[in-house]
C-alpha positions in Angstrom: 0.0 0.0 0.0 1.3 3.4 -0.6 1.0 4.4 3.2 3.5 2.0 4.4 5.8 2.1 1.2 6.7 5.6 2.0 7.2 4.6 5.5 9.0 2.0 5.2 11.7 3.8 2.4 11.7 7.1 5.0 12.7 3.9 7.6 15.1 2.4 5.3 16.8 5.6 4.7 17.1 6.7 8.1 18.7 3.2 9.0 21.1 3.8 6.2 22.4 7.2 7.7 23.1 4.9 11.1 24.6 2.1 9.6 26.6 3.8 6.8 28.0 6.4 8.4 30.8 6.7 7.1 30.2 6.2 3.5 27.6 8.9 3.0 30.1 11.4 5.1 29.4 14.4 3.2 26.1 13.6 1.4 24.2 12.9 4.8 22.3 16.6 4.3 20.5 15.5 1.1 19.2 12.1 2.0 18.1 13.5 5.3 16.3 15.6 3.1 14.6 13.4 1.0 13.6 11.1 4.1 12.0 14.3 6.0 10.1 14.9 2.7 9.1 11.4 2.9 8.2 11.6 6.3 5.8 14.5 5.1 4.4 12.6 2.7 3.6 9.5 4.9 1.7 11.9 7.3 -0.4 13.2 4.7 -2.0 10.5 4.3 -5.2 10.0 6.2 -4.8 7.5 8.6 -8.5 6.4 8.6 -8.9 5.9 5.1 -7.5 2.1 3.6 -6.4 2.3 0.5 -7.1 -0.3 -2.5 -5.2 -1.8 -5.2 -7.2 1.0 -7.2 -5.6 3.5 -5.3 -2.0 2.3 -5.6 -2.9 2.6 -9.2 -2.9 6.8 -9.0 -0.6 9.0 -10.9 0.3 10.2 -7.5 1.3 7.1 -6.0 2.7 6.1 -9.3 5.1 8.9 -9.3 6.3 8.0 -5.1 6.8 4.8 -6.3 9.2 5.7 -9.5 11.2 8.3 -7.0 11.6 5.8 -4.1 12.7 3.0 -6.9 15.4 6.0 -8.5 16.4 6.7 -4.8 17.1 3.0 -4.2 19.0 2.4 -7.4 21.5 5.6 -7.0 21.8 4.5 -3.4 22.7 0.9 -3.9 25.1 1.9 -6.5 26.9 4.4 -4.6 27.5 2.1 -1.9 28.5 -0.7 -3.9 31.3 2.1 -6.1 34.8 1.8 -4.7 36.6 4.7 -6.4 39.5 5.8 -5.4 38.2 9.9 -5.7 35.8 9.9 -3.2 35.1 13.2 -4.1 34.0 12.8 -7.6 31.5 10.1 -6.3 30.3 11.9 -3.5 29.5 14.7 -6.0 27.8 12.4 -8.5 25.4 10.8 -5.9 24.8 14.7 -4.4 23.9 15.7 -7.9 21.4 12.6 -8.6 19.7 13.2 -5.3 19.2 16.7 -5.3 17.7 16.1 -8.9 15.3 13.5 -7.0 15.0 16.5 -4.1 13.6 18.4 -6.7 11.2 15.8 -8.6 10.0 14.8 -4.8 9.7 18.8 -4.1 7.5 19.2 -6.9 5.1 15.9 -6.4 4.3 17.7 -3.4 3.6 20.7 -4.5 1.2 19.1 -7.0 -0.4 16.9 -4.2 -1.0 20.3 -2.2 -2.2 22.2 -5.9 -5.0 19.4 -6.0 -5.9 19.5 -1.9 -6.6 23.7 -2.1 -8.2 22.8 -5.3 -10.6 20.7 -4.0 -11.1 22.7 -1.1 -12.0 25.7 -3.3 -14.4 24.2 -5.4 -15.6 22.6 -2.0 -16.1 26.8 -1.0 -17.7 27.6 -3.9 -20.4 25.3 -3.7 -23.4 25.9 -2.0 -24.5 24.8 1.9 -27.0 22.4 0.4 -24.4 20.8 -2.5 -21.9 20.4 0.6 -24.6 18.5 2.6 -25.1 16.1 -0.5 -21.3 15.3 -1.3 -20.5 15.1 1.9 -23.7 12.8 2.0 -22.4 10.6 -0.9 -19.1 10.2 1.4 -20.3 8.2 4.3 -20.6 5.1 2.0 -17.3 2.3 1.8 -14.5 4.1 -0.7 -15.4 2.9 -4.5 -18.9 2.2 -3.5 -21.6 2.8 -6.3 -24.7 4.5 -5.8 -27.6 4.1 -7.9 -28.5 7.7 -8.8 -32.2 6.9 -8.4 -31.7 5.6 -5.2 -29.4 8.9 -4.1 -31.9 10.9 -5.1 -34.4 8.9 -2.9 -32.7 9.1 -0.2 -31.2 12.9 -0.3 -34.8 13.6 0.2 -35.8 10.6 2.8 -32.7 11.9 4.8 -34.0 15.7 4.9 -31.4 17.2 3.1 -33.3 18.8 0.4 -34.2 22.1 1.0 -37.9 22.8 -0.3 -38.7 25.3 -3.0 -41.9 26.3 -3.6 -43.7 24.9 -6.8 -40.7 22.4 -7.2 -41.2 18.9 -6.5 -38.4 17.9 -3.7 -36.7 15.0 -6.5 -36.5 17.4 -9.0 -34.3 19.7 -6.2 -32.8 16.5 -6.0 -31.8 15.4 -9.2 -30.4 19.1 -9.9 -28.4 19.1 -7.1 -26.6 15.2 -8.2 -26.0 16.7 -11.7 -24.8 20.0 -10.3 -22.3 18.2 -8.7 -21.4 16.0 -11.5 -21.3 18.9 -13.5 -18.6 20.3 -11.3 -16.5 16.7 -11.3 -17.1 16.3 -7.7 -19.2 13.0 -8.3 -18.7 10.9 -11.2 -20.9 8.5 -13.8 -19.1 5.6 -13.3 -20.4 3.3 -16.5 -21.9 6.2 -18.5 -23.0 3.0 -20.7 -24.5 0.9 -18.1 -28.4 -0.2 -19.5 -29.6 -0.5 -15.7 -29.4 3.4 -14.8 -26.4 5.7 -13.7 -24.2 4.9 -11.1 -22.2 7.0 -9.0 -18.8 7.5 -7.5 -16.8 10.2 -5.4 -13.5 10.1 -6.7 -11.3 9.0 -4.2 -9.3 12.9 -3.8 -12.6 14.4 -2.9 -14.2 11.9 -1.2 -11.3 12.0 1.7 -11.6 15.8 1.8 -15.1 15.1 2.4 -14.9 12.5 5.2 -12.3 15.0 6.8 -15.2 17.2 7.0 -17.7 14.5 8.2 -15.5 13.7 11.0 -15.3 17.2 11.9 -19.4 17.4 12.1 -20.1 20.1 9.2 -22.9 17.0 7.9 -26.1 18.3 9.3 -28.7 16.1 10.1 -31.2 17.2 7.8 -31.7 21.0 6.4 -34.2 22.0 8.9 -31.9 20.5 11.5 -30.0 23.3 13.3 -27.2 21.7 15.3 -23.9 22.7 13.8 -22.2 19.5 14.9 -23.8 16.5 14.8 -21.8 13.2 15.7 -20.1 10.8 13.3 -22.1 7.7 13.9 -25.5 9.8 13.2 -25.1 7.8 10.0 -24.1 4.1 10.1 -22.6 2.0 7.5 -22.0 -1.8 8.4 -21.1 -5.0 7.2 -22.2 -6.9 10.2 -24.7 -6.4 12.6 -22.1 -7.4 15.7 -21.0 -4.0 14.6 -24.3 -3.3 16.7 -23.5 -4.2 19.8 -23.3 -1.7 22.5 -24.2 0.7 20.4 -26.2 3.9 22.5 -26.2 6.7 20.0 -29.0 8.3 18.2 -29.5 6.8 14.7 -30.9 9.0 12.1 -29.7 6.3 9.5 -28.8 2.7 9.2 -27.1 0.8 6.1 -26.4 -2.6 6.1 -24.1 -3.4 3.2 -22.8 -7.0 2.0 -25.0 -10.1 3.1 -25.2 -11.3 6.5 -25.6 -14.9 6.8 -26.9 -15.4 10.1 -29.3 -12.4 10.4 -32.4 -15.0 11.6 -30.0 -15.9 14.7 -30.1 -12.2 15.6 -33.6 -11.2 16.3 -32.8 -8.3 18.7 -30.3 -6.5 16.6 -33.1 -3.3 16.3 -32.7 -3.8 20.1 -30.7 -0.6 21.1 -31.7 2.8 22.4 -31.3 4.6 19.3 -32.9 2.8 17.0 -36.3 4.1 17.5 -35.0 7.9 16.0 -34.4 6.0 12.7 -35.1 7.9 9.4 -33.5 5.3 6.8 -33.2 1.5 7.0 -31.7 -0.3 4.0 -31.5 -4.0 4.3 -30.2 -4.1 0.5 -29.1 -7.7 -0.8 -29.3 -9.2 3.2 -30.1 -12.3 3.6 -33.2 -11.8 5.8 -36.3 -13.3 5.9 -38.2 -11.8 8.1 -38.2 -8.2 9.7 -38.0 -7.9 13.4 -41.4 -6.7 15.3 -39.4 -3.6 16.3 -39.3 -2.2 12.7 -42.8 -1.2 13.5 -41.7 1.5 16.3 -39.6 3.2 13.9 -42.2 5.6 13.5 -39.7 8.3 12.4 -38.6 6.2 9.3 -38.7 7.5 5.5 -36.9 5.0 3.7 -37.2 1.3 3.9 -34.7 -1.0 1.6 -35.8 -4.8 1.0 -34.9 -4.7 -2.8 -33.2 -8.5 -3.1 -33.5 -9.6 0.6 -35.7 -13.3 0.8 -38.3 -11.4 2.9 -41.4 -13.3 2.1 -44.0 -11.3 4.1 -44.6 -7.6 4.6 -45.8 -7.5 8.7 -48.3 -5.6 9.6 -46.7 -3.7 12.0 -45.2 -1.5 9.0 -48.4 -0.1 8.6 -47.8 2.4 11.9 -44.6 4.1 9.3 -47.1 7.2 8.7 -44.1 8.8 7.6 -42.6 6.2 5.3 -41.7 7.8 1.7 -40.0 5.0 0.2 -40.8 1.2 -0.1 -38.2 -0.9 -2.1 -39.7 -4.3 -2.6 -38.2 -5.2 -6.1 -36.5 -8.8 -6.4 -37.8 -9.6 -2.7 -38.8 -13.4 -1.4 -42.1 -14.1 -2.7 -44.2 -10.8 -2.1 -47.1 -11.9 -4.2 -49.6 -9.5 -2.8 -49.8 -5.8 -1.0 -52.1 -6.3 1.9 -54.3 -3.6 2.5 -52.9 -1.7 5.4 -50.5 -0.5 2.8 -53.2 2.1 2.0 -51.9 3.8 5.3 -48.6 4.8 4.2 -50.0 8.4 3.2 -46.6 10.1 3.1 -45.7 6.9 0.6 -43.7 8.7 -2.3 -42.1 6.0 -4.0 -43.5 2.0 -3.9 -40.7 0.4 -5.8 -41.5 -3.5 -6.4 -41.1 -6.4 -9.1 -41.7 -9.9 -8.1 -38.3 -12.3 -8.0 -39.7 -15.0 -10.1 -42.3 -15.5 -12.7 -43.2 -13.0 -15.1 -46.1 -10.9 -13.3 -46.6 -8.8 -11.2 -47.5 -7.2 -7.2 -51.2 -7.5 -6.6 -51.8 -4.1 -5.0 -55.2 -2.9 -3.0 -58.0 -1.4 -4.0 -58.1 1.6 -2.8 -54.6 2.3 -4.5 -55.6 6.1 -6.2 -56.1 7.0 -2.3 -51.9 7.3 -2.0 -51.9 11.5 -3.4 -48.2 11.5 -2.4 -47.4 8.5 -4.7 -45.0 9.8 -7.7 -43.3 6.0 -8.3 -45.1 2.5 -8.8 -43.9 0.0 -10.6 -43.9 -3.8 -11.3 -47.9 -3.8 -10.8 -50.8 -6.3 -11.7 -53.4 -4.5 -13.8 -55.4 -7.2 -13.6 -59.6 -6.7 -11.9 -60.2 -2.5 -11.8 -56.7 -1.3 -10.7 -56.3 -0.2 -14.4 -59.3 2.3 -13.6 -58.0 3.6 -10.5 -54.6 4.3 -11.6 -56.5 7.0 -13.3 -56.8 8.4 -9.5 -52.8 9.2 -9.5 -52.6 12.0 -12.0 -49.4 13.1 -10.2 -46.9 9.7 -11.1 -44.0 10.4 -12.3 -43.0 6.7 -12.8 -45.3 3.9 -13.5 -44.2 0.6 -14.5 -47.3 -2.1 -15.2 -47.0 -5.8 -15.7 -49.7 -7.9 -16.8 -51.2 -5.5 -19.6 -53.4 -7.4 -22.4 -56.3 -6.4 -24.4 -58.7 -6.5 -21.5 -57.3 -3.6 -19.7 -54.9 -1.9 -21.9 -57.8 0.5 -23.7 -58.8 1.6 -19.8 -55.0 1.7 -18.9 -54.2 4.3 -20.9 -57.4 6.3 -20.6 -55.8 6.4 -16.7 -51.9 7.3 -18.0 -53.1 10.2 -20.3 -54.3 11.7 -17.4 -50.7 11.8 -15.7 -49.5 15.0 -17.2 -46.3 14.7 -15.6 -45.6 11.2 -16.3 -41.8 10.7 -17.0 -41.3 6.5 -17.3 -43.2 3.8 -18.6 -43.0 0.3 -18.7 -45.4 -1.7 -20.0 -44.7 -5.7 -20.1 -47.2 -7.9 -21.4 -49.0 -11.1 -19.7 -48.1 -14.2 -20.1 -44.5 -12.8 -20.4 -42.8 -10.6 -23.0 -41.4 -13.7 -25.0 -45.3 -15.0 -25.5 -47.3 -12.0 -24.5 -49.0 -9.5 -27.0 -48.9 -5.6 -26.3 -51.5 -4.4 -28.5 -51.1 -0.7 -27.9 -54.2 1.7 -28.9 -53.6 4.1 -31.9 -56.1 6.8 -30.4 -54.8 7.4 -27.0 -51.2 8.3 -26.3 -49.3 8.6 -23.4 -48.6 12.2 -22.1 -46.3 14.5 -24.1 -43.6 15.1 -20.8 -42.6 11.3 -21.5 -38.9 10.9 -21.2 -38.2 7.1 -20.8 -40.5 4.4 -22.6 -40.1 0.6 -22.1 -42.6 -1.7 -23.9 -41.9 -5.5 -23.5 -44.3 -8.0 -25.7 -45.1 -9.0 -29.3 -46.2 -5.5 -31.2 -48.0 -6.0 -34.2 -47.1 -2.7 -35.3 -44.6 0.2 -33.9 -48.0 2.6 -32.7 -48.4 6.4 -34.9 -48.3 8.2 -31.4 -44.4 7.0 -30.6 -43.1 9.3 -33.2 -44.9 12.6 -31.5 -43.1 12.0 -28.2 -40.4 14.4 -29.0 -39.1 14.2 -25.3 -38.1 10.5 -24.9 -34.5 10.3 -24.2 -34.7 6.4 -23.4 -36.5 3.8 -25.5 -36.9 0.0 -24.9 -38.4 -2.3 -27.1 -38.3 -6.1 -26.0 -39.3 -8.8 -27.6 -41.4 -6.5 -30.1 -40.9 -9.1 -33.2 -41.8 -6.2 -35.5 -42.1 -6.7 -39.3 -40.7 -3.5 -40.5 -38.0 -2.1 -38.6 -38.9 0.6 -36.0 -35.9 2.7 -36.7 -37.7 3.6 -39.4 -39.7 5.9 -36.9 -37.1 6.3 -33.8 -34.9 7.3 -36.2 -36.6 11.3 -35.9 -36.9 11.5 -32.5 -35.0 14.7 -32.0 -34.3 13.9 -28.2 -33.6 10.1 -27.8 -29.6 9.2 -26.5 -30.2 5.5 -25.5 -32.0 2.9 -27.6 -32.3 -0.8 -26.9 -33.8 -3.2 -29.4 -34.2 -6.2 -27.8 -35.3 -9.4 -30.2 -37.6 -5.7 -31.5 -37.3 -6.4 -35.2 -37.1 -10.1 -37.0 -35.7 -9.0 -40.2 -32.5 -10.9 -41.7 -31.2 -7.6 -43.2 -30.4 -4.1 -42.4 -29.5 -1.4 -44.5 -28.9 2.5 -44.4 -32.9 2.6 -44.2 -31.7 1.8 -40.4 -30.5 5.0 -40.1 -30.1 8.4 -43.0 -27.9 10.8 -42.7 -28.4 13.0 -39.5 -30.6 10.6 -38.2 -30.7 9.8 -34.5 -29.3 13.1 -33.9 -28.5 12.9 -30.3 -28.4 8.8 -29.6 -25.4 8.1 -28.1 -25.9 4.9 -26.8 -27.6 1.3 -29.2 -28.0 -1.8 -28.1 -29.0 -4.5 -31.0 -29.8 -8.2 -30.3 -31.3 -10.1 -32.6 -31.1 -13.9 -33.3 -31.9 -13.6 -37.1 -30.6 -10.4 -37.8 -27.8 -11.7 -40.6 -26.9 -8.7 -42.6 -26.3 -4.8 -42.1 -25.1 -3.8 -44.7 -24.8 -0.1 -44.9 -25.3 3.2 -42.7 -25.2 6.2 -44.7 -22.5 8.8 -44.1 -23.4 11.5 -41.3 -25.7 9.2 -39.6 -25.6 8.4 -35.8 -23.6 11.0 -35.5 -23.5 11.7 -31.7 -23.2 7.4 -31.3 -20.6 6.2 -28.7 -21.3 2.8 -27.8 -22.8 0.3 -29.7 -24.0 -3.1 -28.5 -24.6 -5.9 -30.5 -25.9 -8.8 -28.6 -27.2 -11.9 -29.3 -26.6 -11.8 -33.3 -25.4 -14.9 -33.5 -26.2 -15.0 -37.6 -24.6 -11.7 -38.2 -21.8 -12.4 -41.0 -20.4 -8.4 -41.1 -20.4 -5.3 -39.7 -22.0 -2.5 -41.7 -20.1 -0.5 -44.8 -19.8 3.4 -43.1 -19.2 2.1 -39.8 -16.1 3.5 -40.0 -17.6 7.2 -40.8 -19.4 7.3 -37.4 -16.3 8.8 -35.7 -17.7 9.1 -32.5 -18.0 6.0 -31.1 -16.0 5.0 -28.1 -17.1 1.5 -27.9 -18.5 -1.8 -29.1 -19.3 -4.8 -28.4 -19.7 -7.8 -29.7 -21.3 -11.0 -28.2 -21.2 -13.5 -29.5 -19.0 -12.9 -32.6 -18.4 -15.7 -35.2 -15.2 -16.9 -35.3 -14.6 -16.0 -38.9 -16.1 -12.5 -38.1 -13.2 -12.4 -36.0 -10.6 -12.8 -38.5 -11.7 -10.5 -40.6 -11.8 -7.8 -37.3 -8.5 -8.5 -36.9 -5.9 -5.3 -37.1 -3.4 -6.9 -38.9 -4.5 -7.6 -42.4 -8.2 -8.2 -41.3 -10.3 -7.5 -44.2 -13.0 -5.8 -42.2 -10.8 -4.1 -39.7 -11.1 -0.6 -41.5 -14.6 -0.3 -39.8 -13.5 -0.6 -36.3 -9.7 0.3 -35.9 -11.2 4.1 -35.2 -13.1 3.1 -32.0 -10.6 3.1 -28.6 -12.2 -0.1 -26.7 -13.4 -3.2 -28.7 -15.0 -5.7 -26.4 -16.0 -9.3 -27.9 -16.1 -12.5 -27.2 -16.3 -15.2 -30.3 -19.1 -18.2 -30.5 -16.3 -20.8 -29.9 -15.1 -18.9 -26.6 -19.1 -19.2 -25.4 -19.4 -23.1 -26.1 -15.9 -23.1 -24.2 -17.5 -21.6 -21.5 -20.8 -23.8 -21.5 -18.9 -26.9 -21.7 -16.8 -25.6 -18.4 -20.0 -25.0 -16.7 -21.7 -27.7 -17.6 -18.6 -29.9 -16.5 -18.6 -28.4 -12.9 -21.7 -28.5 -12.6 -22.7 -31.9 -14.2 -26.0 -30.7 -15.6 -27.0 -29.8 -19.3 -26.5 -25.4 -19.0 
C-alpha cells in the first residue's frame, strides 16, 4: 500500500544514515532531506482511510513509487562504487539526489495544488451541495450508488431544501448533476443499461470525510445543530458491529450479506434505533423483519430490494411517515395487503416480483396514495387499471400484466398523468409470449422521457413518433415486421435505444439509419437472433453514437459499410462474434478491420469462446446449462 511504502523507504533511509555512516560522510544533508520529505508525505496521508489496489494505481502514487525506486538504485550503486576519488562520487550521488530533491519537491507541490483545489471548489459550492457530497461520502471508498436511489434518499434523509412549486426530487436530481457537473461526483459506466451509477473520486471523497469527521454533515436542512456526531449515519457489514451501540441513529445501512441475520432477532434492540429515518437492508439475507421495525415511526426510507423477505408484517403499517418502499426482487411478495393504504406520506412504492413474469397484486383503494409519484412492477389485472386514473401526479409507472382486457382503460388512466416521465409496460403471459396491442387513439402524455414496452407489437403505434421528449426507449421482444428505426430514427431527443429481439428481419440497411438521423443517440444496443446482414449506414448518420452493442446476433456475418464514418463512437461490443467474423476484425491484415480500428475499446467474445464456457460449466456442474 502506498502508506507504508513511504514509510517504510523514510525507515530504510534513516537506517542507512546509522549504519553507513561513514560512507555517506558528506552527502548525509541531502538524503536526510529526501527522508524528511518522505516523512511528510507519509503523514499526509489519512490514517483512517485504507487504500485499495485502485488507489496504488494513482498518478500520485505512481510517481512516489518511480522516486523511491530512483532513490534505491542511485543509493545501492553508490554504496557498492569503490573509487579511489571519493570526491568525484560523493558529487555524482549529491547531484542525482538533489535532482530527485527536486522531482519529490515538486510531487508535493502538485499533491498540495489538487488539496486547495478541491477545497475551493468545496467553498464555492453551496451549503445544500456540501450536505449532498459530503452525504455521498459516508458510503465504503469505490462504493456505487444508484443515482435513483441517491436521489431517494437525499430527500428521505431531509437534506433537500424545499422550494416552492418544485417537487423535492426534482431539487434532487439538480443538485446530483450539479455536482457531476462540477467533477465532484462521477458516472461511473456512463454505458451501463440499468441506470447511472455514482462515484466520489477517491481525492474528494477523503476531503469530504475530513469534513464529516469534523461534524459540518447536518442532520437534515431543517436541522439546526452545527455539529452533529459521526455515527449519526451508520454503514455496516455486520450487525455485531451493533453491539453496544447507544447513540441516536438517524440512518442505518447494512451493506454485504449477512448470513446469520435469523439468529439475531434483537439486533433493532438498542436505544437509538427508534430515532431512525432510513433503513436499508439491500441484498441481506433476511427473511423476516424484526417486530421492532414497526416502532420506527420516524422512518422515511425502507430497503428490502433482493433480501428473501417473504412477508410484509403488519406492523409497518404504523410508518405514517414512510416515503419510500423498495420491494423489487424480494422473497415471494405476491400481494400488497391492505394496510399498505396507510402509508400516506408513501412517495415511491418500488417492487417487481423475484420469479415469474407478473406482477405485485396491490389494494383497492390504491388512487387514495396523493403523495405516490413511483409505482412499478404492478398487476393490472380486476379494476386497478381504472384507478390508476386516480394518481394524476406519477412520475414513474411501470405495469405488468397489460393485455387487451385492460390496456384500452390503462391508458385512458396514464393520459391523465400530465407529468408522467417512465413507462414500462410488459405484457402477460410474459414478454417472450405475450402481445402488447397498444391503442392508436390514446397516447401517453407528451412530458414522456423514458418508454419501455416488452411483448409482441403488431405494429410500432403512430403516437411514438410525436413524443419528442423520450430520451430512453426499450423495445423487448417487439418481433416487429418493418423495422422501428424507421420511426425512432426522428426523434430529436432520444440518446439511449435498446432493441431487444424488437425487429425479425435478416437484413439491415442504411434505411436503419439516413444521414443526420438519430441526432443525439449516443448509446444502441441490437440483439437479434436472425438479424444476418447490415449492410450499410449512410454517411453522417448516428452522428453523436458512442457505444454500440450488438448482442445476441449470432447469424450476423459483417459489420455495416460506413461504420467507420461514425467517428464518434467510443465502444463496441460484440457478443457473440463468429469466429470468422473475428478474423476478418483482426488489425493486422483483417479485411473488415477498417470499420473498427477508429473506436478506442473493442469488447468481444467469439461463438467458440461461449461453447468453451458452456462446456466448463456444464462440466462443474454436471448438468446440461
Amino acid at each position: 500500500m502506498a502508506k507504508s511504502l513511504v514509510n517504510s523507504y523514510q525507515q530504510r533511509l534513516e537506517s542507512l544514515l546509522l549504519e553507513e555512516k561513514e560512507a555517506f560522510a558528506g552527502v548525509e544533508d541531502v538524503i536526510e532531506r529526501i527522508a524528511n520529505k518522505l516523512g511528510e508525505i507519509g503523514r499526509s496521508f489519512d490514517d483512517s482511510e485504507s487504500t485499495t489496489q485502485e488507489d496504488d494505481n494513482t498518478s500520485w502514487v505512481k510517481e512516489l513509487r518511480e522516486i523511491i525506486n530512483d532513490v534505491e538504485n542511485h543509493v545501492e550503486s553508490f554504496l557498492g562504487k569503490n573509487e579511489r576519488d571519493k570526491k568525484v562520487l560523493s558529487d555524482g550521488f549529491r547531484n542525482d539526489m538533489q535532482q530527485i530533491d527536486t522531482r519529490l519537491a515538486g510531487t508535493i507541490q502538485r499533491e498540495e495544488d489538487t488539496v486547495e483545489k478541491i477545497k475551493q471548489d468545496y467553498m464555492n459550492l453551496s451549503e445544500s451541495l456540501r450536505s449532498c457530497l459530503m452525504y455521498c461520502c459516508i458510503f465504503p471508498e469505490n462504493f456505487l450508488l444508484a443515482k435513483g436511489k441517491l436521489i431517494r434518499l437525499l430527500v428521505a434523509e431531509g437534506l433537500i431544501e424545499e422550494k416552492e412549486g418544485k417537487v423535492m426530487e426534482d431539487i434532487a436530481e439538480e443538485a446530483v448533476h450539479e455536482l457531476i457537473s462540477q467533477g465532484m461526483i462521477q458516472i461511473y459506466d456512463e454505458y451501463s443499461e440499468n441506470g447511472s451509477k455514482l462515484l466520489v473520486p477517491k481525492a474528494i471523497r477523503e476531503f469530504c470525510v475530513r469534513q464529516i469527521e469534523e461534524g459540518n454533515l447536518k442532520l437534515s436542512c431543517s436541522n439546526s445543530e452545527s455539529s452533529v456526531p459521526q455515527k449519526a449515519r451508520r454503514i455496516i457489514t455486520s450487525l455485531d458491529m451493533l453491539k453496544g451501540d447507544n447513540h441516536q441513529l438517524w440512518s442505518l445501512y447494512l451493506i454485504g450479506n449477512e448470513q446469520s441475520v435469523e439468529e439475531k432477532r434483537d439486533w433493532l434492540r438498542f436505544s437509538g434505533a427508534k430515532s431512525l429515518r432510513v433503513l436499508d437492508l439491500e441484498n441481506m439475507k433476511i427473511q423476516t423483519l424484526p417486530d421492532e421495525v414497526g416502532e420506527l415511526i420516524y422512518l422515511t426510507y425502507l430497503g428490502l430490494k433482493q433480501t428473501e423477505i417473504t412477508e410484509l408484517p403488519e406492523c409497518l403499517s404504523n410508518l405514517k411517515a414512510l416515503q419510500t418502499l423498495d420491494i423489487r426482487w424480494c422473497g415471494n411478495v405476491e400481494e400488497l395487503p391492505d394496510w399498505v393504504l396507510n402509508l400516506s406520506s408513501l412517495r415511491h412504492l418500488k417492487m417487481f416480483k423475484n420469479y415469474g413474469y407478473c406482477g405485485v397484486k396491490i389494494p383497492s383503494g390504491i388512487g387514495t396514495l396523493a403523495n405516490l409519484l413511483t409505482l412499478t412492477g404492478i398487476d393490472a389485472s380486476g379494476d386497478i387499471a381504472r384507478e390508476l386514473g386516480n394518481l394524476i401526479q406519477l412520475r414513474r409507472l411501470g405495469v405488468m400484466d397489460v393485455d387487451e382486457n385492460n390496456i384500452n382503460v390503462l391508458f385512458s388512466s396514464i393520459m391523465k398523468m400530465q407529468d408522467l416521465l417512465s413507462l414500462s409496460l410488459d405484457s402477460k403471459h410474459g414478454s417472450e409470449q405475450g402481445k402488447l396491442v397498444l391503442p392508436e387513439s390514446i397516447s401517453p402524455p407528451p412530458s414522456l422521457r423514458k418508454l419501455r414496452l416488452e411483448g409482441i407489437l403488431g405494429k410500432i403505434p403512430n403516437w411514438l413518433g410525436s413524443l419528442e421528449r423520450l430520451t430512453k426507449i426499450r423495445l423487448g421482444f417487439s418481433h416487429l415486421s418493418e423495422n422501428p428505426a424507421l420511426v425512432l430514427q426522428l426523434l430529436p431527443n432520444l440518446k439511449h435505444l435498446i432493441l431487444w429481439q424488437a425487429y425479425d428481419g435478416k437484413q439491415m440497411g442504411k434505411e436503419f439509419c439516413k444521414a443526420g438521423g438519430f441526432p443525439k443517440l449516443e448509446i444502441l444496443t441490437i440483439s437479434s437472433w436472425v438479424l444476418e446482414e447490415w449492410t450499410e449506414i449512410e454517411e453522417g448518420a448516428l452522428p453523436s453514437l458512442m457505444y454500440l452493442r450488438l448482442h445476441s446476433c449470432s447469424r450476423l456475418r459483417m459489420l455495416p459499410e460506413g461504420l467507420q464514418f461514425v467517428t464518434t463512437l467510443k465502444q463496441m461490443l460484440l457478443l457473440p462474434l463468429l469466429d470468422d467474423h473475428a478474423e476478418r476484425l483482426k488489425p493486422d491484415g483483417g479485411l473488415e478491420n477498417y470499420k473498427i480500428k477508429h473506436i478506442p475499446k473493442i469488447s468481444f467474445m467469439t461463438t467458440s469462446m461461449v461453447k468453451e464456457i458452456f462446456e466448463a460449466r456444464r462440466g462443474v456442474t454436471g448438468e446440461e446449462v
